[in-house]
C-alpha positions as a LaTeX table, in Angstrom:
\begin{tabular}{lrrr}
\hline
Residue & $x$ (\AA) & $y$ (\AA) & $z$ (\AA) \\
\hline
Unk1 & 38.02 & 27.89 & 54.10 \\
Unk2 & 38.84 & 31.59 & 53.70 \\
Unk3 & 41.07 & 33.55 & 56.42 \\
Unk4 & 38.24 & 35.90 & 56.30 \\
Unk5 & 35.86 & 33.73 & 57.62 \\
Unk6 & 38.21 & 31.88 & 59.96 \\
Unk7 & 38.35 & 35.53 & 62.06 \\
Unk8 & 34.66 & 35.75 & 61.91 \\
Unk9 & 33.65 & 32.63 & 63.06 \\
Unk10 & 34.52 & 31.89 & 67.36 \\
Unk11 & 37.57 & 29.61 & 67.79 \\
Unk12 & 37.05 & 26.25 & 69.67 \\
Unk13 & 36.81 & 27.58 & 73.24 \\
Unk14 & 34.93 & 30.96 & 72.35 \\
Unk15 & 31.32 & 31.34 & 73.20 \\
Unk16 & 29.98 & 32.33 & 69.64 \\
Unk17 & 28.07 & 36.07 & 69.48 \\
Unk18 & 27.60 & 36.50 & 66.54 \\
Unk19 & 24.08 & 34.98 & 65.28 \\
Unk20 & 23.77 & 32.03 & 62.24 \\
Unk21 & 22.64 & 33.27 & 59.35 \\
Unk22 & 19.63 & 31.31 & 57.43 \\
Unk23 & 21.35 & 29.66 & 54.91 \\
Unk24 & 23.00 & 27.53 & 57.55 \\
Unk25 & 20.37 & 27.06 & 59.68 \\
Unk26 & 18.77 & 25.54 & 56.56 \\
Unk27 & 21.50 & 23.20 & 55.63 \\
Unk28 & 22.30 & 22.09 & 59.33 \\
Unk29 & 18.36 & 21.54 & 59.84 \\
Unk30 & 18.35 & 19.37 & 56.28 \\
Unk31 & 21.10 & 17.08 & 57.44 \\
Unk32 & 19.02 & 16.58 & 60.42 \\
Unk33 & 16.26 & 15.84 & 58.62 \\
Unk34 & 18.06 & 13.22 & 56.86 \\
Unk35 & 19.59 & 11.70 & 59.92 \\
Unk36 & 16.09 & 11.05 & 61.38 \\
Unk37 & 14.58 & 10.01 & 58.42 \\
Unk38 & 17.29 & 7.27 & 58.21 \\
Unk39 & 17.12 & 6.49 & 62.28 \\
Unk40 & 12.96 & 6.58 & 62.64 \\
Unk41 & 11.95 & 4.77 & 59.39 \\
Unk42 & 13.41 & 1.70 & 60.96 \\
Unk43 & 12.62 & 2.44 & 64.35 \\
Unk44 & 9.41 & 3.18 & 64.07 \\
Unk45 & 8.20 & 0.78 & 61.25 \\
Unk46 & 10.68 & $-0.99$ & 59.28 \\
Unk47 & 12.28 & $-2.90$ & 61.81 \\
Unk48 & 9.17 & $-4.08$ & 63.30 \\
Unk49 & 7.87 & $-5.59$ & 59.78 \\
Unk50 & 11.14 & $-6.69$ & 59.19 \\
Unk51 & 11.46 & $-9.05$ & 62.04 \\
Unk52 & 7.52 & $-9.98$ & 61.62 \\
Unk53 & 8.60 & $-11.30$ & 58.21 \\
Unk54 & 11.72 & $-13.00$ & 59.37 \\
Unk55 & 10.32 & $-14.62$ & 62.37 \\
Unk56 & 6.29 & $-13.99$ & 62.82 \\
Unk57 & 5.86 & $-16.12$ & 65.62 \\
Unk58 & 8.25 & $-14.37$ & 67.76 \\
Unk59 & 8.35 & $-10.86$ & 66.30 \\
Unk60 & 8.60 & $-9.11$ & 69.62 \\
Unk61 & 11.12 & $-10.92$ & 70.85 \\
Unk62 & 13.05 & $-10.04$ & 67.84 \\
Unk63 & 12.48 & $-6.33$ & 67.23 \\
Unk64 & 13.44 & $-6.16$ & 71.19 \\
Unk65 & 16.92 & $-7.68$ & 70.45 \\
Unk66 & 17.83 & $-5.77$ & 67.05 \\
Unk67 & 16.66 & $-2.56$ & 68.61 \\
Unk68 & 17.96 & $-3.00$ & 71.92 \\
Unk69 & 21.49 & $-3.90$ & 70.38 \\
Unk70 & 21.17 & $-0.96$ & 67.92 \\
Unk71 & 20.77 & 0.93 & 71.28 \\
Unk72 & 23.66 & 0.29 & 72.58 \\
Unk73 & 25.96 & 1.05 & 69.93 \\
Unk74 & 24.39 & 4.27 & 69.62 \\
Unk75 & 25.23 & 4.92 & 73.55 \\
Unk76 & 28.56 & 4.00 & 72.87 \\
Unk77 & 29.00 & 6.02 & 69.61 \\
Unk78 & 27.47 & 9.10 & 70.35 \\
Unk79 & 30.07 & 10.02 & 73.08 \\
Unk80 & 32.96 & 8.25 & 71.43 \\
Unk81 & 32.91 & 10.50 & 68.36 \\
Unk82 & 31.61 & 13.74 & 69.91 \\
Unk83 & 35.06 & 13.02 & 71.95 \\
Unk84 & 37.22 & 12.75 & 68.35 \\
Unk85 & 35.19 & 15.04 & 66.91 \\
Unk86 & 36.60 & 17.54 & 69.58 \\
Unk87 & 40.10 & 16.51 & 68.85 \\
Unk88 & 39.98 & 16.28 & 64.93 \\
Unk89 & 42.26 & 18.37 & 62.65 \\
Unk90 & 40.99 & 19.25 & 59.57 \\
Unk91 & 40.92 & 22.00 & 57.41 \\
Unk92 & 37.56 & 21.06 & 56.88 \\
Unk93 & 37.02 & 21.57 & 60.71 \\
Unk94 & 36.02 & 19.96 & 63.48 \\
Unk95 & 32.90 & 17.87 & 62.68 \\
Unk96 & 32.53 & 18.31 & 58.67 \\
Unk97 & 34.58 & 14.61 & 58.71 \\
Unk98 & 32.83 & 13.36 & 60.71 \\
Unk99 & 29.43 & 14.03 & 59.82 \\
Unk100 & 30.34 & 12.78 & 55.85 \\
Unk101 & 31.94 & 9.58 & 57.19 \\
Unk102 & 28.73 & 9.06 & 59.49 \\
Unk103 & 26.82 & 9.88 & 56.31 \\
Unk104 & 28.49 & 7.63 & 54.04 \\
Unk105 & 28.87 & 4.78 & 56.56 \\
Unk106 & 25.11 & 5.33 & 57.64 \\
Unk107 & 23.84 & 4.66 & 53.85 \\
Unk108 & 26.33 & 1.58 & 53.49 \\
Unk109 & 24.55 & $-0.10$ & 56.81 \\
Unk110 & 20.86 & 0.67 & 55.14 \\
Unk111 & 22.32 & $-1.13$ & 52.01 \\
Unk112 & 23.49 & $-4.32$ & 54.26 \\
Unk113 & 19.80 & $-3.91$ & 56.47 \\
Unk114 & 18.12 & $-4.08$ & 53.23 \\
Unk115 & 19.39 & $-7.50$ & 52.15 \\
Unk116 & 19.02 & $-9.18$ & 55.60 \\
Unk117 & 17.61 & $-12.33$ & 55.69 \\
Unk118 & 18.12 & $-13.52$ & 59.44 \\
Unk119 & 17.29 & $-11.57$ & 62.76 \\
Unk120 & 21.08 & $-11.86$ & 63.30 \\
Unk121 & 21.99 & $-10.16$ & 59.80 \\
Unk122 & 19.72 & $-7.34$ & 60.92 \\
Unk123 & 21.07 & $-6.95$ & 64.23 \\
Unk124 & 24.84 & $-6.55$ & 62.78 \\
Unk125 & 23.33 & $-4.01$ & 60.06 \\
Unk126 & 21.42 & $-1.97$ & 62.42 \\
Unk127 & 23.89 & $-2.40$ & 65.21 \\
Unk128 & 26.64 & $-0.59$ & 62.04 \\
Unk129 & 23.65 & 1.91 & 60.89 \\
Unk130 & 23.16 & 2.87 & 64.59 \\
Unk131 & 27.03 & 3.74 & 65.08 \\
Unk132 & 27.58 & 5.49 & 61.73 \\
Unk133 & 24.74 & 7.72 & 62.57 \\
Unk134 & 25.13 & 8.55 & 66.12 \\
Unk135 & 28.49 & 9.70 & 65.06 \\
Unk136 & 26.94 & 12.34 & 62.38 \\
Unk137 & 24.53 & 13.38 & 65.52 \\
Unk138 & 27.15 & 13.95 & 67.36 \\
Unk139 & 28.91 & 15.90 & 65.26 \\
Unk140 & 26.09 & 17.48 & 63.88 \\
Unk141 & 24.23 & 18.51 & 67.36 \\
Unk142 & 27.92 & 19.84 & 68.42 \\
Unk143 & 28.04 & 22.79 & 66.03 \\
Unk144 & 25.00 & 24.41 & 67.28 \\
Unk145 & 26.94 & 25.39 & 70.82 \\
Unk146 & 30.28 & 25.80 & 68.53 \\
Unk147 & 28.75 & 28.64 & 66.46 \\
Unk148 & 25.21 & 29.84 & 68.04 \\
Unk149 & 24.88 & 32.48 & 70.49 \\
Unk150 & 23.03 & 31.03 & 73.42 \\
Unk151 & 20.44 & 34.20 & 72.42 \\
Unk152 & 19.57 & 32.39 & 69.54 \\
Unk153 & 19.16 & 28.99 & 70.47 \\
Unk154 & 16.12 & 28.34 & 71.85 \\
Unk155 & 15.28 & 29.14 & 67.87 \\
Unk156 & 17.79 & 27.15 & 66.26 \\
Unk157 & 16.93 & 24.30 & 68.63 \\
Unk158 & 13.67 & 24.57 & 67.06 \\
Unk159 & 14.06 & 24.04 & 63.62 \\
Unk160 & 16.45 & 21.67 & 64.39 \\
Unk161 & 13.35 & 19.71 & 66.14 \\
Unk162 & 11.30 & 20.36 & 63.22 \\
Unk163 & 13.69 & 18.56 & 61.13 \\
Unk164 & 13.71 & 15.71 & 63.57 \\
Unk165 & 10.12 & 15.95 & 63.61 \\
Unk166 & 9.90 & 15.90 & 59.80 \\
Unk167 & 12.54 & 13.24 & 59.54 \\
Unk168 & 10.52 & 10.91 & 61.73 \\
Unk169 & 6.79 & 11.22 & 59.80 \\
Unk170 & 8.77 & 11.33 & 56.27 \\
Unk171 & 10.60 & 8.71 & 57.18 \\
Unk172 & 7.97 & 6.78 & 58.04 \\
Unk173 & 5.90 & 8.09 & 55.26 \\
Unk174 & 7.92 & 6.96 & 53.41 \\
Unk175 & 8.34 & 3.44 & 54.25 \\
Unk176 & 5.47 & 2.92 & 54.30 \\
Unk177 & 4.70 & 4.06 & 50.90 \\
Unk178 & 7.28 & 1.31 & 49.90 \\
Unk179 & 5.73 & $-1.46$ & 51.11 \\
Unk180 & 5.87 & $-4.67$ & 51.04 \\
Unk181 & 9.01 & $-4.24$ & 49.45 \\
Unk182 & 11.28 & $-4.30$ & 52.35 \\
Unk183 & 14.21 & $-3.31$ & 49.99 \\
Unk184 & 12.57 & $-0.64$ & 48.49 \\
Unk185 & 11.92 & 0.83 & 51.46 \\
Unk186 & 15.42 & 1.16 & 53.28 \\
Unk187 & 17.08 & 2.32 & 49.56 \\
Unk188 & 14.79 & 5.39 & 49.63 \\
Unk189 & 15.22 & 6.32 & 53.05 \\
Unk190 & 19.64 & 6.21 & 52.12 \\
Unk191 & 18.89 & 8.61 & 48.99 \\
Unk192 & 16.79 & 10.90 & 51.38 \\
Unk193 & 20.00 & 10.51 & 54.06 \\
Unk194 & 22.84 & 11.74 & 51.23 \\
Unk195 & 20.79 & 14.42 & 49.49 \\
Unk196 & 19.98 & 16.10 & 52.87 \\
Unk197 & 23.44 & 15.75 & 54.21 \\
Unk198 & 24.97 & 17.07 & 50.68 \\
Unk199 & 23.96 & 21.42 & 51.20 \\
Unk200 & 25.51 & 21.35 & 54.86 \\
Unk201 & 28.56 & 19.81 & 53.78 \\
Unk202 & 28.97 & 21.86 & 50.81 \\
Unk203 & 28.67 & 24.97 & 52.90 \\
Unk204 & 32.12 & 23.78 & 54.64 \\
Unk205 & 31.39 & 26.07 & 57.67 \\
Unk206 & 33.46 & 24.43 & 60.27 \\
Unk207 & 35.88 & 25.72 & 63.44 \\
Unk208 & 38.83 & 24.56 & 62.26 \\
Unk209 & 40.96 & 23.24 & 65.40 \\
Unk210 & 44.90 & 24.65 & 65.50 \\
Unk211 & 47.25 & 21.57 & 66.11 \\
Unk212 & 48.81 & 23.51 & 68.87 \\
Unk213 & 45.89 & 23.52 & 70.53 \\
Unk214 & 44.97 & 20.09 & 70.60 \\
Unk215 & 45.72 & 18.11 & 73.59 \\
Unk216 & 48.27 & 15.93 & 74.00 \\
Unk217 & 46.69 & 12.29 & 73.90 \\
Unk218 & 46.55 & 9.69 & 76.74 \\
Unk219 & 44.03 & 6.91 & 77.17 \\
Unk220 & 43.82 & 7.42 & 80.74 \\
Unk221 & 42.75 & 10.94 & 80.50 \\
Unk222 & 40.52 & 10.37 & 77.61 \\
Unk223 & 38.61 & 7.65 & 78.88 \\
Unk224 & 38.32 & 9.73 & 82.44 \\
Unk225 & 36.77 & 12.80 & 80.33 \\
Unk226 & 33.87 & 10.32 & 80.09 \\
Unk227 & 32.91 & 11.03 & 83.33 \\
Unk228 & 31.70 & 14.07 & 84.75 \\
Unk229 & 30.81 & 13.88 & 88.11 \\
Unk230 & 27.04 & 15.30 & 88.88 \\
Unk231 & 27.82 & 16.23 & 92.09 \\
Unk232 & 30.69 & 18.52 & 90.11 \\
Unk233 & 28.56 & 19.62 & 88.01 \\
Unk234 & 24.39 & 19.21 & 89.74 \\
Unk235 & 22.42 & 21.42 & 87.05 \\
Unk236 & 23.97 & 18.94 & 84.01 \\
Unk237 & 23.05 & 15.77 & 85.94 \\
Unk238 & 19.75 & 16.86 & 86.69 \\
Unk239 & 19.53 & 17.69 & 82.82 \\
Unk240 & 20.95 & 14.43 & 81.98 \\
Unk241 & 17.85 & 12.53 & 84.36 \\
Unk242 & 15.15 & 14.59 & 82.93 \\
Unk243 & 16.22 & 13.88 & 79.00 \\
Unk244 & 16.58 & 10.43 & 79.86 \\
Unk245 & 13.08 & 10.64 & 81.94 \\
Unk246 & 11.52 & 12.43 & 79.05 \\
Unk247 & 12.84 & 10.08 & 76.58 \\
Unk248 & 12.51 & 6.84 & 77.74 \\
Unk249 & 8.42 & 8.05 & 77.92 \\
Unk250 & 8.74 & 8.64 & 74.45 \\
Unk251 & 10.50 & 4.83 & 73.56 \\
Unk252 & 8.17 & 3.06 & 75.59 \\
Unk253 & 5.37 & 4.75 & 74.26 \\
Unk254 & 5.85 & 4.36 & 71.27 \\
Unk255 & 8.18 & 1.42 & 70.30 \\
Unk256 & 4.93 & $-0.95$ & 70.38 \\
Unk257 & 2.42 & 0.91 & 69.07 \\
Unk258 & 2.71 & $-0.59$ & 65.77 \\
Unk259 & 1.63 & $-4.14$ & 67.95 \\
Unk260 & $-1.05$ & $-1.95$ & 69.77 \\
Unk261 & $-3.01$ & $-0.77$ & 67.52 \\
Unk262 & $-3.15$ & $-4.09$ & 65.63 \\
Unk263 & $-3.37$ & $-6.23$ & 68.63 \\
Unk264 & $-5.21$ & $-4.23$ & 71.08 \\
Unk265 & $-7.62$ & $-2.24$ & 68.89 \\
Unk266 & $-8.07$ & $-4.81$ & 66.42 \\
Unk267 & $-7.43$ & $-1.95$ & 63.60 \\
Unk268 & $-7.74$ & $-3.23$ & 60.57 \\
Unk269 & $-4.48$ & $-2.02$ & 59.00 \\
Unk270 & $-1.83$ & $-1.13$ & 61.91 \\
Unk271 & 1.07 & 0.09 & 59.69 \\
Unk272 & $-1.42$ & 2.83 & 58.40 \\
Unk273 & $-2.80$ & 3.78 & 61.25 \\
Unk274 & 1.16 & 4.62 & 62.70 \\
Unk275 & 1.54 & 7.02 & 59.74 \\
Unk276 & $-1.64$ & 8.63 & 60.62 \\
Unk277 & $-1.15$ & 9.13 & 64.28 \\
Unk278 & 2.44 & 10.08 & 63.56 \\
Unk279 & 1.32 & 12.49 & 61.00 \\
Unk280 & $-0.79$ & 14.13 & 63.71 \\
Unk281 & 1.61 & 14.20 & 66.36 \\
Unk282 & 4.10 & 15.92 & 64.19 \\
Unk283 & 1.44 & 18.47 & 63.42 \\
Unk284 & 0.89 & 19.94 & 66.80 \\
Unk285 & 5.01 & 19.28 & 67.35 \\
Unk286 & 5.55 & 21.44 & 64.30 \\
Unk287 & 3.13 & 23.71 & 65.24 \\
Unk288 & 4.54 & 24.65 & 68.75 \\
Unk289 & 8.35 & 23.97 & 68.33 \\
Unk290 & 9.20 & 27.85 & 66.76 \\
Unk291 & 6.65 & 30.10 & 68.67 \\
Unk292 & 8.29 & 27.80 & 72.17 \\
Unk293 & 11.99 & 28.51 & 71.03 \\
Unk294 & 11.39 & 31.83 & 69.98 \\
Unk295 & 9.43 & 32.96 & 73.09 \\
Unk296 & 12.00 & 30.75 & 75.63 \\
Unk297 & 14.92 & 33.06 & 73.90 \\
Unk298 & 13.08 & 36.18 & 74.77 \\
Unk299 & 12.05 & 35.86 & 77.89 \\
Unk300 & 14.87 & 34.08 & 78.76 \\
Unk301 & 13.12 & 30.95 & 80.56 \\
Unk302 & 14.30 & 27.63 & 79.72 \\
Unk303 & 12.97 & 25.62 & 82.41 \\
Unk304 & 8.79 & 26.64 & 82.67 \\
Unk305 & 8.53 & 25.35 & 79.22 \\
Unk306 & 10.46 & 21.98 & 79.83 \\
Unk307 & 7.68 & 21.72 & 83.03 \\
Unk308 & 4.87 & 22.27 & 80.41 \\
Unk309 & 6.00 & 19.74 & 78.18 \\
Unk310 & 6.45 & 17.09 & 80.94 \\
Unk311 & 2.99 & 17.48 & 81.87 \\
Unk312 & 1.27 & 17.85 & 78.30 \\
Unk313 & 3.69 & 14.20 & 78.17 \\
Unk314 & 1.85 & 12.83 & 81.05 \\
Unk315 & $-1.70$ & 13.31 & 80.23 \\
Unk316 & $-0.99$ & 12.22 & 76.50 \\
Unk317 & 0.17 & 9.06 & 78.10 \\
Unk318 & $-2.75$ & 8.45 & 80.36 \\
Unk319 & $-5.21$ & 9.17 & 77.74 \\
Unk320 & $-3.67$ & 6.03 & 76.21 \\
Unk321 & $-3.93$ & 3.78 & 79.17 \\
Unk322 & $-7.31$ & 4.88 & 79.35 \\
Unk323 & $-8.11$ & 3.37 & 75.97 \\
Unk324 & $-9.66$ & 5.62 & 74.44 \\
Unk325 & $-10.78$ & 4.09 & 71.33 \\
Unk326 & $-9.36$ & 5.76 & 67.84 \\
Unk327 & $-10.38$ & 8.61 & 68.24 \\
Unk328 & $-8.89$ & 9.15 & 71.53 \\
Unk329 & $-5.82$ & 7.76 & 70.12 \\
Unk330 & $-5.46$ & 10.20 & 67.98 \\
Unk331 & $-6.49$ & 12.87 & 71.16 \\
Unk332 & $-3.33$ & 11.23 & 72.50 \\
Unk333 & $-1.01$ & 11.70 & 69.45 \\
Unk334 & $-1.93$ & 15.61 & 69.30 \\
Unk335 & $-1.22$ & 15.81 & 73.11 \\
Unk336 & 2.07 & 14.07 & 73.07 \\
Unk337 & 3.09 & 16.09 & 69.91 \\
Unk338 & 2.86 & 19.36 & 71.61 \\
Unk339 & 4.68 & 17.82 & 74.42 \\
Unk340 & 7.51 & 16.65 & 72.66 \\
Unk341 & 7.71 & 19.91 & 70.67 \\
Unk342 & 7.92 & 21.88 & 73.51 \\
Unk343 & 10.69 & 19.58 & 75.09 \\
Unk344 & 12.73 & 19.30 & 72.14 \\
Unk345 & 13.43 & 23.21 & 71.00 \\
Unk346 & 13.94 & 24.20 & 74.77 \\
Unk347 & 15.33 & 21.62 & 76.22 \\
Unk348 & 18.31 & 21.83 & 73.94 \\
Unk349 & 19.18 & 25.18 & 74.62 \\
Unk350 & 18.85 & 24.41 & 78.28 \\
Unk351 & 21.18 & 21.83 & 77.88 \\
Unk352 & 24.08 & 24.17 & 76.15 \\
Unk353 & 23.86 & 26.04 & 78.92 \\
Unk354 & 25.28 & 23.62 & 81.36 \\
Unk355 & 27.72 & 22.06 & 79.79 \\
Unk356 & 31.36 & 22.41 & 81.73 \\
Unk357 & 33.84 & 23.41 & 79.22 \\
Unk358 & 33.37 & 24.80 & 75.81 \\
Unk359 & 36.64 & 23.03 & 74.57 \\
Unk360 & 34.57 & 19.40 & 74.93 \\
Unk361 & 31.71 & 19.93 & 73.60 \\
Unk362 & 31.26 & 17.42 & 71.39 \\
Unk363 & 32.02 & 14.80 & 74.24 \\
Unk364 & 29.86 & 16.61 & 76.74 \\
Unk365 & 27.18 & 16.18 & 74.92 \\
Unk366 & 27.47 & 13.10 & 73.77 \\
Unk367 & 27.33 & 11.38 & 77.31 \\
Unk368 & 24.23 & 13.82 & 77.33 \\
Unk369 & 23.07 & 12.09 & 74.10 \\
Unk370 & 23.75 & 8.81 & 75.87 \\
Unk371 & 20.18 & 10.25 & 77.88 \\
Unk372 & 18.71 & 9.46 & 74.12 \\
Unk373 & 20.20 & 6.04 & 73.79 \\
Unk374 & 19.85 & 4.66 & 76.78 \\
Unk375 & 16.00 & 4.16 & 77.51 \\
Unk376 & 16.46 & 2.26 & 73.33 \\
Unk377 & 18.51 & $-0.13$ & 75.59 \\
Unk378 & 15.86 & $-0.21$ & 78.51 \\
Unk379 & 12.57 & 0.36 & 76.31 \\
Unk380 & 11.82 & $-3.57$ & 74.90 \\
Unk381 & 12.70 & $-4.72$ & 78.25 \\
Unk382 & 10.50 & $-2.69$ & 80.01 \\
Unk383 & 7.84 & $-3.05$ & 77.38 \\
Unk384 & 8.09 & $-6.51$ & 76.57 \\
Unk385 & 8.23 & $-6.98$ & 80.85 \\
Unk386 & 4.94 & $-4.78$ & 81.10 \\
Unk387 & 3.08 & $-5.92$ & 78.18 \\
Unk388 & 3.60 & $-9.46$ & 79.18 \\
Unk389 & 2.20 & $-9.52$ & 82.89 \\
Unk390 & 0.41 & $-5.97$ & 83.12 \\
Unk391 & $-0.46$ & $-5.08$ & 79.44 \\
Unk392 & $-0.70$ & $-2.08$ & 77.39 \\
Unk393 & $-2.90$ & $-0.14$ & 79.89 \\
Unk394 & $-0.30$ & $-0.45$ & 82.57 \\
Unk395 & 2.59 & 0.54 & 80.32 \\
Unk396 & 1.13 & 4.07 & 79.04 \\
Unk397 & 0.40 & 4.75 & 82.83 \\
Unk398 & 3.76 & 3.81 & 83.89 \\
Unk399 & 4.87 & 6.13 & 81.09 \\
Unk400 & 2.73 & 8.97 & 82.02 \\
Unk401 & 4.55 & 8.82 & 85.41 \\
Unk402 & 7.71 & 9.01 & 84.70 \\
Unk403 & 7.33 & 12.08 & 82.70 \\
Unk404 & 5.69 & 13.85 & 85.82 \\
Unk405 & 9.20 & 12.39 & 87.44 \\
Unk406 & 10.92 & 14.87 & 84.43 \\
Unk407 & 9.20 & 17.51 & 85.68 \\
Unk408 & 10.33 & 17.35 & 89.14 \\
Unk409 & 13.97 & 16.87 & 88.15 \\
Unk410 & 13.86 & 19.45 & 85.64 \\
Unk411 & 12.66 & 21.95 & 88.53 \\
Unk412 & 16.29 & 21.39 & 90.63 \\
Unk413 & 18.73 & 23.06 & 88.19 \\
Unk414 & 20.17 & 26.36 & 89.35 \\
Unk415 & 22.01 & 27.99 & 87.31 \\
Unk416 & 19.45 & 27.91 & 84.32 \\
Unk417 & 15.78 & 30.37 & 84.52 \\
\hline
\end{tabular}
C-alpha cells in the first residue's frame, strides 16, 4: 500500500468524501456476489435436499435444526469480527484479513458440508460455514461506510444488493444444475466463493489502522461495546426493529417454499419451480435496486422508499396466503422482488447514517447484522409452529403483517429524511 494512496483514502474515524471509483465498486460487489452465492445455495435449496436425503421422514424437523443452529453462529459472528475487524493491524488494513480468512475458512466448511452423512455432520459444517462467512460480511459490508461518501451510497448500496441478489438466483441456479449430486453441488458453489473474492482482495484497498490509535484492550469494555442502548441512540434501534421486521418476512417466507410448492400445490417438480420463482423475483429486484439508490441519493430521502418496500412486502405476502395458484405465485415472486430491492439499496444507506461512532463501525454494524441473523434463529420455529396448527395460508398472512409493522417503525427515526 502506497503512501500516496494512504493520504487519499479517509483514516479510520474520517467520514470519507471523496467518491469510489468503479473498479472497486466492481470488485467489492463480486465478493458479495460470492458470499451469497455460498450462503443462499444452501439456504435456499441445498440444505433442504440435503436433510430430505439424510432423514426423509423428518426433513423439516431437520432443515429447522441445521439452519436454526447455522443462525446462530452467524448472530454471534457477525458482531464478533466486525468488533476485531475494527481493532486489526495490518498493513493490509482493516478488513482485507479478515475477509480472506472468512473466504478461505468459508470454502473449507462447504468441503466438510459436502461429505456429510448425518444431520449432525451437517449441522457442525454449516454451523463453521455460517461463522467463516458472517465474518467476510462483516468485514466486507464495513468498508462501504469506511470509504463511501454517504452521497454515494444509496448507489453503492445498490449494486451491492444486486450482487446479493445475483448471488442468491446463481447460487441456486446453480445447485440446482448439479443435482442429484449433492457433492457436486456445494464444490461449485466454493469455486464461485474464491474466484469472486480473488479481484477485491487483489485490489488491497484497505484503511490501514495506526497502532497508536488502537485502543487499549479490556474484556470488560469490549464486551460492553456490544451494547448500545436504543434509548441512547432511538433512530438506530428503530433501524435495527425494522431490518429485523423486514427480514424475518423474508425467512419465513421463504425458508419453506421449497415444501410449499411440492406439498401444497402438488407441483410436479418443486426444486425447479424455486429456481423459477427465484429467477423472477430477482428480476424485478434487479430491475429496481439502481434507479431506487440512485434516486434516494438525490433527493436525499431514505425513509419513503423503505415505506414503499414494506408495503410492496406485504401485499406480495398476502397474495401468497391467498393461494393463488402458479401463476399467482409467480405474481407474488415479482411483488416481493421489487420489495426487497427497494429495501435492500436504501435501507443500507439509511442505516450508515445512524450509526454512533465512525471508529466502530465494523461492530456497529454487526449487532445491526445480528437484525439479519436473528429471524434464521426464529424462522423454523415460527414456521414449523404455523405450518403445523395454522398452515401455509396463515403463515404468508402473518408475514404480510409484520412487514406493515416495518413500515410503522421505519416511520419513527429522526434524524434520517
Amino acid at each position: 500500500m502506497t503512501t500516496a494512496a494512504q493520504t487519499t483514502w479517509p483514516t479510520s474515524t474520517d467520514e470519507p468524501r471523496i467518491a469510489v471509483r468503479w473498479p472497486w465498486v466492481v470488485a467489492i460487489s463480486g465478493a458479495n456476489f460470492g458470499l451469497w452465492v455460498a450462503l443462499f445455495g444452501p439456504i435456499q435449496l441445498l440444505l433442504g435436499v440435503q436433510a430430505q436425503a439424510i432423514s426423509p421422514e423428518h426433513k423439516v424437523a431437520a432443515l429447522g435444526i441445521v439452519t436454526a443452529a447455522g443462525a446462530v453462529c452467524s448472530l454471534i459472528a457477525n458482531p464478533l469480527f466486525g468488533a476485531l475487524s475494527d481493532r486489526t493491524v495490518s498493513r493490509y488494513g482493516r478488513r482485507l484479513p479478515w475477509v480472506f480468512l472468512g473466504t478461505v475458512c468459508g470454502a473449507l466448511s462447504l468441503v466438510l458440508l459436502a461429505t456429510a452423512q448425518s444431520i449432525t455432520m451437517m449441522t457442525i459444517a454449516w454451523c463453521l460455514a455460517q461463522t467463516s462467512l458472517n465474518a467476510m460480511f462483516a468485514a466486507v459490508v464495513a468498508a462501504v461506510p469506511d470509504q463511501v461518501p454517504v452521497t454515494q451510497r444509496g448507489a453503492v448500496g445498490g449494486w451491492l444488493g444486486i450482487a446479493q441478489i445475483l448471488g442468491l438466483v446463481c447460487g441456486v441456479a446453480a445447485a440446482e444444475a448439479a443435482l442429484p449430486s449433492i457433492a457436486s453441488a456445494y464444490l461449485i458453489l466454493v469455486a464461485i466463493l474464491i474466484v469472486m473474492a480473488m479481484p477485491y482482495l487483489a485490489l488491497r484497498r484497505d484503511i490501514v489502522l495506526d497502532r497508536r490509535a488502537r485502543p487499549a484492550f479490556a474484556w470488560g469494555a469490549f464486551l460492553a461495546g456490544f451494547w448500545i442502548d436504543p434509548r441512547r441512540y432511538p433512530d438506530l434501534g428503530w433501524a435495527w426493529m425494522t431490518r429485523f421486521a423486514i427480514n424475518l418476512v423474508y425467512a419465513v417466507g421463504t425458508l419453506y417454499l421449497l415444501y410449499y410448492l411440492g406439498d401444497v400445490m402438488h407441483r410436479p417438480d418443486p426444486a425447479g419451480d424455486v429456481v423459477t420463482m427465484t429467477a423472477v423475483n430477482v428480476v424485478t429486484m434487479v430491475l429496481v435496486m439502481i434507479p431506487a439508490g440512485f434516486l434516494s441519493d438525490r433527493l436525499g430521502q431514505r425513509k419513503i422508499f423503505v415505506v414503499v418496500a414494506g408495503i410492496l412486502l406485504a401485499c406480495g405476502m398476502a397474495i401468497l396466503a391467498a393461494g393463488p395458484g402458479w401463476t399467482g405465485a409467480l405474481v407474488a415472486a415479482a411483488i416481493l422482488g421489487a420489495g426487497f430491492g427497494i429495501y435492500t439499496s436504501v435501507e443500507f444507506a439509511l442505516i450508515t447514517q445512524v450509526l454512533p461512532s465512525a471508529s466502530d463501525r465494523g461492530r456497529d454494524l454487526g449487532m445491526i447484522n445480528v437484525a439479519n441473523a436473528l429471524p434464521q434463529v426464529l424462522a423454523p420455529a415460527i414456521a414449523a409452529l404455523v405450518v403445523s396448527y395454522a398452515g401455509y395460508p396463515m403463515l404468508y398472512a402473518l408475514s404480510a403483517c409484520l412487514a406493515l409493522c416495518g413500515v410503522v417503525m421505519i416511520r419513527q427515526i429522526r434524524s434520517v429524511a
